[in-house]
GUMITI-479574 format. One line per field, with one value per residue (C-alpha): residue in one letter; x, y, z negated. Coordinates in pm, 1 decimal. Last residue first. Example, Ala and Ser with C-alpha at 12.3 -4.5 7.8 and 13.67 -1.06 7.14 Angstrom:
BEGIN
resn	[s | a]
x	[1367.0 | 1230.0]
y	[-106.0 | -450.0]
z	[-714.0 | -780.0]
***
This chain:
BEGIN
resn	[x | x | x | x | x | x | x | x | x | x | x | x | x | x | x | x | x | x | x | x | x | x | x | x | x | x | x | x | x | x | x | x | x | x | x | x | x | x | x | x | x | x | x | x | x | x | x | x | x | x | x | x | x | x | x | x | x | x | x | x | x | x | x | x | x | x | x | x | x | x | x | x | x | x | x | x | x | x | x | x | x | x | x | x | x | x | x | x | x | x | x | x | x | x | x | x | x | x | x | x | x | x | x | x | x | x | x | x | x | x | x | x | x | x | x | x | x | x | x | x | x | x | x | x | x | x | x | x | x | x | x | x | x | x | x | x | x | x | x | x | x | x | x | x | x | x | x | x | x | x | x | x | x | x | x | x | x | x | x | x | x | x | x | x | x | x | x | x | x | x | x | x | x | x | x | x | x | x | x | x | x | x | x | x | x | x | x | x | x | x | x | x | x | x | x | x | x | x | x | x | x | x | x | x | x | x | x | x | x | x | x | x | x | x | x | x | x | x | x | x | x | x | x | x | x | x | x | x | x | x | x | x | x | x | x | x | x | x | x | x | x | x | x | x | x | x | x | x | x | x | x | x | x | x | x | x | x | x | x | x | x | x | x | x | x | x | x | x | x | x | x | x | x | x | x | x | x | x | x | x | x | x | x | x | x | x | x | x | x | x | x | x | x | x | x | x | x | x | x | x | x | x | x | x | x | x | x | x | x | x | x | x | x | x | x | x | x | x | x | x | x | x | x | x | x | x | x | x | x | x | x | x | x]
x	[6399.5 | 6733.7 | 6816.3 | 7196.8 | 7313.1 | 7492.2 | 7229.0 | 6949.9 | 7080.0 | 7091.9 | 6732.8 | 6588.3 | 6818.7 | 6750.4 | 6360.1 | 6355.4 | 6515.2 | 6228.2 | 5945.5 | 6120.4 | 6158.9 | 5851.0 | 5731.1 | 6080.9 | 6076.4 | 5699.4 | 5784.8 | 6061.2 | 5918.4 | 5573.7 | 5263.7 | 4954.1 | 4653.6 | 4383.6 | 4541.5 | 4331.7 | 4248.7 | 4548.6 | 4797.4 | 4625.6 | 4634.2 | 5052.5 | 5029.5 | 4875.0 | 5077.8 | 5387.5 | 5292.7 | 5172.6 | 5534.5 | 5728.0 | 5511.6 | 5786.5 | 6053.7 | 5786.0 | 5512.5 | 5713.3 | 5926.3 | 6243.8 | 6241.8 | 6297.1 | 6030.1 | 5942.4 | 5970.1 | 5693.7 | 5661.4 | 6000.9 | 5893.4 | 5823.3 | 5434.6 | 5364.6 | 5003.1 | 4747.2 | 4445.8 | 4140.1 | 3969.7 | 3839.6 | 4098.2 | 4372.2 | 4138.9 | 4111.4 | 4456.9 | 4549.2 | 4283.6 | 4474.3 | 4837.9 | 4737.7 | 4581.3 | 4915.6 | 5000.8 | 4731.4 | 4466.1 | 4101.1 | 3973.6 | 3958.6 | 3978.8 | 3683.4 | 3660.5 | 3629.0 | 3374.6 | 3321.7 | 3724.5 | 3778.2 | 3557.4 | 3699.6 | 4053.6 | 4356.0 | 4665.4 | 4978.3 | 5299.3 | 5333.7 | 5205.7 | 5523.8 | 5392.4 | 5580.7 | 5341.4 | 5390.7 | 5267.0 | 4927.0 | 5137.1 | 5350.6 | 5101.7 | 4990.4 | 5322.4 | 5360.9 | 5660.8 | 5987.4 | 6053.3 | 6330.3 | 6417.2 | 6627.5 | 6829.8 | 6947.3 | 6862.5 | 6803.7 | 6489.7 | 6606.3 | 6451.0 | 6610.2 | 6494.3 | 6438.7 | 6324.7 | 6051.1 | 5939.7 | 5597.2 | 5205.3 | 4931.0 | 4597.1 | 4313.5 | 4410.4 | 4192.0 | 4111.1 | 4489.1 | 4560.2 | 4343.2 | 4478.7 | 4843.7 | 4758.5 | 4666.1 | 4931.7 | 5209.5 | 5037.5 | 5003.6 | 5358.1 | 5518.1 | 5782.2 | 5767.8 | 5501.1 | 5651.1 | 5610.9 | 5641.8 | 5234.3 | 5149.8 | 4984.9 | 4664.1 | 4513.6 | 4209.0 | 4171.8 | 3787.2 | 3793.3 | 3526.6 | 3626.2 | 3428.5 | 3445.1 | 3781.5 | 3906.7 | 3692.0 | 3838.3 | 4185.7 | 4119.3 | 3945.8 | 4242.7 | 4517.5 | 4362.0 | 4081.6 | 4019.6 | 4013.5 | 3886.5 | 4093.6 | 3956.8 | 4107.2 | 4047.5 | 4314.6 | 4481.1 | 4154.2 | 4434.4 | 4748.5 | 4847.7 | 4536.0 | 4688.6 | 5036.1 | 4834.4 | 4640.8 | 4920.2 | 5103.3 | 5246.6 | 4913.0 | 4742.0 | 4374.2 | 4357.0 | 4430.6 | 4281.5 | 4451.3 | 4202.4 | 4327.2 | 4095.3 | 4317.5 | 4182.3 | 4426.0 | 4729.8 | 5024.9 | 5229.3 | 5334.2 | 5062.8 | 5095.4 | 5523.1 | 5387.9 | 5172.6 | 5468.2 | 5697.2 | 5428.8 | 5389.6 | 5701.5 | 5791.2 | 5426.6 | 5380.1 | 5180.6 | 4878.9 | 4856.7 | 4601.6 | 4703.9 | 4414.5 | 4464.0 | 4115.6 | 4221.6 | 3979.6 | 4074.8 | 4159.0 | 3939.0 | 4090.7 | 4494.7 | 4724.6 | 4895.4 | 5289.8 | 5562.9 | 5596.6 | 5678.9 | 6018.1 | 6052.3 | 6244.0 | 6574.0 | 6508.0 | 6790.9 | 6773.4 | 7076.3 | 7305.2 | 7273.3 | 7546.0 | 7430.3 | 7170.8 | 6969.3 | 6653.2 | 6692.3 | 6385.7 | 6332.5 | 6702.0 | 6645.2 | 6927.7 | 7257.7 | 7425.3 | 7316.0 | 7485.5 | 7793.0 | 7758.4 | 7676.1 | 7964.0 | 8210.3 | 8067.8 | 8143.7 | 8487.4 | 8511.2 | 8411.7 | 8677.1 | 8962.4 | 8818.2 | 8834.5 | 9141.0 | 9365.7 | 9153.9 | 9304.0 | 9651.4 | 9643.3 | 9502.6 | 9842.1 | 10084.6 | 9955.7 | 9991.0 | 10319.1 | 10414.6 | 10293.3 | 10511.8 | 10773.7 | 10763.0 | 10691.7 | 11013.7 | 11258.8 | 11305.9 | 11400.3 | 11622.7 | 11742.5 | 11789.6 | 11984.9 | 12231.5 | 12290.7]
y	[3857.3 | 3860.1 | 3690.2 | 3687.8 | 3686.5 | 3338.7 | 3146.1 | 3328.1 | 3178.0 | 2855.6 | 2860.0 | 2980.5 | 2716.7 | 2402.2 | 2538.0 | 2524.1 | 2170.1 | 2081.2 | 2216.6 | 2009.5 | 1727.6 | 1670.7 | 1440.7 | 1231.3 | 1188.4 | 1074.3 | 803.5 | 678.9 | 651.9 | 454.7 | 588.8 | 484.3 | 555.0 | 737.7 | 1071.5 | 1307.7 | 1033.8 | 822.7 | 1071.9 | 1144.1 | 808.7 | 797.8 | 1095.2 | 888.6 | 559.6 | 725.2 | 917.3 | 626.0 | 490.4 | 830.6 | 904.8 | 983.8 | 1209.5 | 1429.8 | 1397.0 | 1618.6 | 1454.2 | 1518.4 | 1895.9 | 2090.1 | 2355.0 | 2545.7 | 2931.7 | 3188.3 | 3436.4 | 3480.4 | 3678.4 | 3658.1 | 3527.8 | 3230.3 | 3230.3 | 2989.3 | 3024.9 | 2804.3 | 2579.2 | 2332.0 | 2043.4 | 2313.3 | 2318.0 | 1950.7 | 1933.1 | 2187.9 | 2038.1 | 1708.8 | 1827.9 | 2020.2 | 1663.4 | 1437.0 | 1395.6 | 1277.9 | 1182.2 | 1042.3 | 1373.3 | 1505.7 | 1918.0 | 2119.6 | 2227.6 | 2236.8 | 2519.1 | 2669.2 | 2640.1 | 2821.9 | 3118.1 | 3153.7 | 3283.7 | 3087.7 | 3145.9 | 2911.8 | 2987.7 | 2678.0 | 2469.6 | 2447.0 | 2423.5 | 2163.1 | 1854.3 | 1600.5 | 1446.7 | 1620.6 | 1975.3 | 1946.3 | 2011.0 | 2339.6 | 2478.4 | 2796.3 | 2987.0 | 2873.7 | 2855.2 | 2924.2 | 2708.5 | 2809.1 | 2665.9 | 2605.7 | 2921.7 | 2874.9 | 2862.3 | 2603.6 | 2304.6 | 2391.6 | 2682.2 | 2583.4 | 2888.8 | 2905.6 | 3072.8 | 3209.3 | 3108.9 | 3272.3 | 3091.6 | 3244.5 | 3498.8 | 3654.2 | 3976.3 | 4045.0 | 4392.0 | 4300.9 | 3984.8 | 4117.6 | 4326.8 | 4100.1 | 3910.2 | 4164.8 | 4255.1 | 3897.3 | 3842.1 | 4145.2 | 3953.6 | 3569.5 | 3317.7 | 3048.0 | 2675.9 | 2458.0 | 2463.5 | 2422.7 | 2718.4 | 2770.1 | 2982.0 | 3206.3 | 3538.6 | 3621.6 | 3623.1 | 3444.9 | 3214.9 | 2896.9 | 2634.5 | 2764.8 | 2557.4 | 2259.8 | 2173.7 | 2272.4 | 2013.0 | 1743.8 | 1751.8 | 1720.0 | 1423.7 | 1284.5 | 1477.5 | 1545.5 | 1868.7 | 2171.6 | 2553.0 | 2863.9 | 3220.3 | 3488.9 | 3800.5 | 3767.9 | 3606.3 | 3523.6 | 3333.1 | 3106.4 | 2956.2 | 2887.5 | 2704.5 | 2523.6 | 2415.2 | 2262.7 | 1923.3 | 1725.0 | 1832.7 | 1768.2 | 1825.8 | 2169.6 | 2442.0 | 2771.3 | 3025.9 | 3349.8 | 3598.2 | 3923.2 | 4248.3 | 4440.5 | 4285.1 | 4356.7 | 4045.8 | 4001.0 | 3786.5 | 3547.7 | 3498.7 | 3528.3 | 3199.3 | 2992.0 | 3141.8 | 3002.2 | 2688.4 | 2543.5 | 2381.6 | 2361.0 | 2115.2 | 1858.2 | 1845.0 | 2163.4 | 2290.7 | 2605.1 | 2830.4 | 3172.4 | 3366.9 | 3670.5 | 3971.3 | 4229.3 | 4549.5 | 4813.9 | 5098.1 | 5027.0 | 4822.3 | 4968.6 | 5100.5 | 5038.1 | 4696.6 | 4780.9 | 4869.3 | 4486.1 | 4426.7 | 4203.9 | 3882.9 | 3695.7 | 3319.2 | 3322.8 | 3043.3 | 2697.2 | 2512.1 | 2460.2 | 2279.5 | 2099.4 | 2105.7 | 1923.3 | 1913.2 | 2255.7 | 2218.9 | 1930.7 | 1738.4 | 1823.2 | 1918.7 | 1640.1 | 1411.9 | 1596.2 | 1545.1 | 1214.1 | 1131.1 | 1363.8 | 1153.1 | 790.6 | 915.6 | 1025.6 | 685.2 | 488.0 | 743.4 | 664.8 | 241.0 | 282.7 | 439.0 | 157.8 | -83.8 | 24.6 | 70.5 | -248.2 | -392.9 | -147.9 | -261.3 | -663.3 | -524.6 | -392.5 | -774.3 | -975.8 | -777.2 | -798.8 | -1151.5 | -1232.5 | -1037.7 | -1326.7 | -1551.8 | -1276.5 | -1241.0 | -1634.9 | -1684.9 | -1381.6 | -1555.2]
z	[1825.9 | 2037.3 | 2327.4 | 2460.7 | 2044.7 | 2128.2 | 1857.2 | 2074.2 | 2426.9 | 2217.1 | 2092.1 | 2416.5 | 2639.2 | 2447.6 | 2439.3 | 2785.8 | 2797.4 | 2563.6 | 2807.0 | 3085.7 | 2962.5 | 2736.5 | 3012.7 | 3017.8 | 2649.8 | 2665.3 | 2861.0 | 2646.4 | 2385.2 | 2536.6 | 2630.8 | 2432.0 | 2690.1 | 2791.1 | 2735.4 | 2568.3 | 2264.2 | 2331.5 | 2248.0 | 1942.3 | 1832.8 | 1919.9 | 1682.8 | 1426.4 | 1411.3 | 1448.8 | 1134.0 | 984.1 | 1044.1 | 898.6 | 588.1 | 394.4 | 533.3 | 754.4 | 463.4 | 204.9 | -91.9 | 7.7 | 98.8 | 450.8 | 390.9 | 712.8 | 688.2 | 895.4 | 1144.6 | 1341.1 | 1666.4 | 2030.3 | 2019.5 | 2120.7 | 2298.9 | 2322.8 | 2511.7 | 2449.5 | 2726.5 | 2515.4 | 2577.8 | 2452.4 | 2124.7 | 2103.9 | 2163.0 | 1871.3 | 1649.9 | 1697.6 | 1649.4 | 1276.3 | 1218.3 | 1274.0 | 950.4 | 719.1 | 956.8 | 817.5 | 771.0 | 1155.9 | 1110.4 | 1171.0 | 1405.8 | 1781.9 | 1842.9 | 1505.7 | 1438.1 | 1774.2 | 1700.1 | 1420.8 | 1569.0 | 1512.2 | 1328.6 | 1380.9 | 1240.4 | 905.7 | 1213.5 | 1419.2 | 1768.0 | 1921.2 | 1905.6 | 2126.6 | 2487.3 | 2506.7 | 2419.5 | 2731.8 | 2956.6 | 2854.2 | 2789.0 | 2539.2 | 2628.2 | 2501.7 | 2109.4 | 1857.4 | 1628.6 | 1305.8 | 1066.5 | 695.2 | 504.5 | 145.6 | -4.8 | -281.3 | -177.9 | 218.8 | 446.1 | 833.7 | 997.6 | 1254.1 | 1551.5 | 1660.4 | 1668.9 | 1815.9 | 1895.3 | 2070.0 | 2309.6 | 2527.8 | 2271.4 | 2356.2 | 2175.1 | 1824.0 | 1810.7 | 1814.8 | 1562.2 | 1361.8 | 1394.4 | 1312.0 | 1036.2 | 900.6 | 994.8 | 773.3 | 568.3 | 644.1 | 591.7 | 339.3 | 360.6 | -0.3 | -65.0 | 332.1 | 439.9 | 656.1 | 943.5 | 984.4 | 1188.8 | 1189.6 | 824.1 | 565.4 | 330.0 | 123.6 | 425.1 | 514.1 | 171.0 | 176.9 | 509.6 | 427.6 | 123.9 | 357.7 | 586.3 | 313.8 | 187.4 | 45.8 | -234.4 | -611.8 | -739.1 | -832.7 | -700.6 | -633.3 | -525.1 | -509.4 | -658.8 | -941.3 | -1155.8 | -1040.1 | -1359.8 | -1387.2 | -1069.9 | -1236.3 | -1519.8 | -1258.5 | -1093.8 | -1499.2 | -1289.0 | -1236.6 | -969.2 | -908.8 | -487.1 | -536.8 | -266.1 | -253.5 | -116.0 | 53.7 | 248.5 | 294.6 | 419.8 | 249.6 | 386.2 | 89.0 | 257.5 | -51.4 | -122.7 | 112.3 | 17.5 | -307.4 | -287.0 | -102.5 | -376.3 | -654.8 | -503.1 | -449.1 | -798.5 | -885.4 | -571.5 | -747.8 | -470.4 | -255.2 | 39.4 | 107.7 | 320.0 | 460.4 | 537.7 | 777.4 | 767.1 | 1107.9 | 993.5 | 1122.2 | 1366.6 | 1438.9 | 1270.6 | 998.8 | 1124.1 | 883.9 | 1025.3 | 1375.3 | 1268.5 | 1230.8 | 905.1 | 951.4 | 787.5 | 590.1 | 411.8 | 199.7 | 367.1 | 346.6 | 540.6 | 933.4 | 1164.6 | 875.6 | 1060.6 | 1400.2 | 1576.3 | 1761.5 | 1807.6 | 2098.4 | 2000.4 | 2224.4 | 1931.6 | 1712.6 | 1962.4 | 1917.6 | 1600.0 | 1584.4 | 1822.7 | 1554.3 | 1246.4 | 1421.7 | 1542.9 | 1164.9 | 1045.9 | 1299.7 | 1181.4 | 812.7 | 877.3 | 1065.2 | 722.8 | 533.0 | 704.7 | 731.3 | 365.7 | 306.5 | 536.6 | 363.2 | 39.2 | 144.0 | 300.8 | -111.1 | -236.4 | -15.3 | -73.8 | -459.7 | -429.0 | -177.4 | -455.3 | -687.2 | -412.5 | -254.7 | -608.4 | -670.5 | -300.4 | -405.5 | -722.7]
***
């Protein structure tokens, strides 16, 4: 009888260490994904910040006001035309729109271009009224729509807008007086924030001084800051129509090529989208394509990866040490 029940018994052992056994496994699978998730972390960490977007759990997106603010620039405002070239972004148009408009700058230029938008943009254009100026045709591109766009305002500050970006509190003040006290400069751009779909807060970057060299290798200026002076765009403008991502980089480098001062100026001026749908996530090979075009134009040659990691170096180990000496509360903007 004894025999029988150990007989009887075998299966029901056999199938509990089969358990233990997928248990086991699966236990070693998790510590191995976890070791995976801490290395990418850590990796993360030592990422260049001005590249990494999602860099903590959304938050409310938070601004202190500049006391600066409160005080109009003085003797005649400088006109600023602000482009936003847009194509089926009704679900981020209207707050990048207010974000421009609530900037309450009376000498204000700003034209939102549609490239024939299907998802009710007109409607929400219709809505603002004689606030702005706005026209719907089909285009080419981004390019050709910020082209159209400037071709129609006049300012002698000009810049444009990407239809999910947002320009923060106060910046066109702030810029134009900072025009006005440095008649040298001819491009200022500042920091960014990272906000997610829903305008949440999900990271900053904050930026070294500008670096002449650095800017022929890649592009660190984040375009949703940058305001130029006209008499750059009649020089070296307007922009190249058959790029798609990398044209904000190639008027930049033309411009540097030119002889133009750039400045970055010590403040937060404007909000970078982080969405799904939005060129960086899926135009990622003719993106490659285009800035490795750009590189070729002012310097000779395609360079590879790895090269132009070790020439961005130094400027990126600068901005390492900005954006963390900020994130510690050492620098403050």
């Amino acid at each position: 009888m004894s025999r029988d029940g150990e007989n009887g018994s075998q299966p029901g052992i056999r199938d509990l260490e089969k358990r233990i056994a997928e248990l086991e496994r699966r236990v070693d699978e998790v510590a191995r994904a976890f070791s995976r998730h801490r290395l990418q972390q850590r990796r993360s960490w030592l990422r260049p910040p001005l590249w990494v977007f999602e860099q903590y759990a959304p938050r409310p997106l938070e601004v202190r006001p500049h006391p600066s603010d409160a005080t109009a620039p003085p003797g005649p405002l400088p006109a600023i035309a602000i482009v936003t070239p847009t194509l089926d972004r009704r679900a981020y148009l209207q707050a990048t729109i207010d974000s421009v408009l609530g900037q309450h700058y009376p000498a204000l230029h700003y034209n939102v271009q549609d490239g024939g938008s299907t998802d009710g943009t007109q409607e929400l254009l219709r809505s603002y009224d004689a606030q702005l100026s706005w026209h719907s045709e089909r285009d080419a591109g981004q390019a050709q729509a910020i082209n159209r766009a400037l071709a129609t305002c006049d300012g002698e500050i000009m810049a444009y807008l990407n239809s999910d970006d947002l320009l923060l509190p106060g910046t066109l003040a702030y810029v134009a007086r900072l025009f006005e006290s440095r008649p040298d400069v001819d491009f200022v751009y500042g920091h960014r924030i990272f906000i997610d779909g829903m305008g949440r807060e999900i990271g900053r970057a904050v930026l070294p001084r500008h670096d002449a060299k650095a800017i022929y290798w890649a592009c660190y200026i984040p375009q949703e800051t940058m305001f130029w002076r006209r008499r750059v765009w009649t020089k070296v403008g307007p922009f190249d129509e058959r790029l798609h991502y990398a044209l904000d980089w190639d008027f930049i480098t033309r411009a540097q090529a030119a002889g133009f001062k750039f400045l970055r100026a010590p403040r937060f001026l404007a909000c970078f989208r982080v969405h799904d749908q939005q060129k960086v996530a899926t135009m990622y090979d003719q993106g490659h394509a285009e800035m490795q075009e750009v590189r070729r134009r002012h310097l000779g040659y395609e360079p590879t990866h790895g090269e132009v990691v070790r020439k961005m170096l130094p400027y990126l180990g600068r901005q390492f040490a900005a954006h963390w000496l900020y994130r510690s509360g050492l620098l403050k903007y």
